[in-house]
C-alpha positions in Angstrom: -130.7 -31.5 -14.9 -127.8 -30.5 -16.4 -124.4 -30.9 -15.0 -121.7 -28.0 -14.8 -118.5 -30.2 -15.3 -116.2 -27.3 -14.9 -118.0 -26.0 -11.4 -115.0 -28.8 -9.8 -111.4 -29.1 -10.7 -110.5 -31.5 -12.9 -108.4 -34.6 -12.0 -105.5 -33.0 -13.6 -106.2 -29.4 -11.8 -106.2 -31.8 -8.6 -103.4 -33.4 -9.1 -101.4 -30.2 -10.2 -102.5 -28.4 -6.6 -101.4 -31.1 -5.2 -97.9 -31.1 -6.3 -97.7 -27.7 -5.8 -98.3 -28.2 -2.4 -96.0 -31.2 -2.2 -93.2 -28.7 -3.7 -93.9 -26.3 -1.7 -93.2 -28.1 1.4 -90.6 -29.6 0.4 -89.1 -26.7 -0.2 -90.2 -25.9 3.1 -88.4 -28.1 4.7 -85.1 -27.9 2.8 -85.2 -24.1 3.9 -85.2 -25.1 7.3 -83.0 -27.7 7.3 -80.3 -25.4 5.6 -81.0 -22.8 8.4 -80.9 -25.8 11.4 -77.9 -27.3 10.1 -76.4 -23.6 9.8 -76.7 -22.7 13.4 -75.1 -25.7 14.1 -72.2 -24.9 12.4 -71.9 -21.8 13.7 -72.4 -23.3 17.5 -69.5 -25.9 16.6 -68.0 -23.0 15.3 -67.8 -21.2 18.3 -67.3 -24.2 20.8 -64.2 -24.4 18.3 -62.7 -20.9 18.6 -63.4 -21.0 22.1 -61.6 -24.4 22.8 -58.8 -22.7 20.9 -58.6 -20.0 22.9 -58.9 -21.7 25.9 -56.0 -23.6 24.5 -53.6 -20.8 24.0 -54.6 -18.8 27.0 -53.3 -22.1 29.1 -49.8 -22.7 27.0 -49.5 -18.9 27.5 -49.9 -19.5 31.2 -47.1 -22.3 31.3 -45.1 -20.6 29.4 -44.8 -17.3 31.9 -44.5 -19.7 34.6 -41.8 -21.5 33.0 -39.9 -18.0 32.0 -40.9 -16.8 35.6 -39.1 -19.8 37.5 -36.3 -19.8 35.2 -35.6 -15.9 36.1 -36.3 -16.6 39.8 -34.1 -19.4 39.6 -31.0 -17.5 37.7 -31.9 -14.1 40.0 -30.9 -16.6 43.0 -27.9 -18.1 41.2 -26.7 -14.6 41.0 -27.0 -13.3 44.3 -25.4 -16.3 45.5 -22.5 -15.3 43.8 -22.5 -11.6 45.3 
């Protein structure tokens, strides 16, 4: 009986497929982890500009309040001296 050695892959062919593979997902898994890490930074991102705006929409408030009581105040100074 004679024996086809090329009918299976050879240890090297093996080996080769295997790395392949290996590559392969790794390169898998770097792809994803660029895109997870990605949407985190844009979430962040966003918690960020909103926490900023939140921010300035609250010293924005204080400040027309302050402006508001300080005309109130001088209005009431001046018809006191009418």
């Amino acid at each position: 009986m004679k024996i086809n050695r090329f009918s299976q892959p050879s240890i090297g062919q093996r080996h080769f497929e295997q790395m392949n593979a290996w590559r392969a997902k790794q390169r898998e898994f770097a792809e994803n982890s660029i895109a997870t890490n990605n949407a985190i930074t844009d979430a962040f991102l966003t918690i960020n500009v909103g926490k900023s705006q939140g921010m300035a929409d609250i010293a924005t408030r204080i400040a027309v309040s302050r402006v508001e009581a300080e005309t109130q105040k001088r209005i009431a100074e001046l018809q006191k001296l009418t």
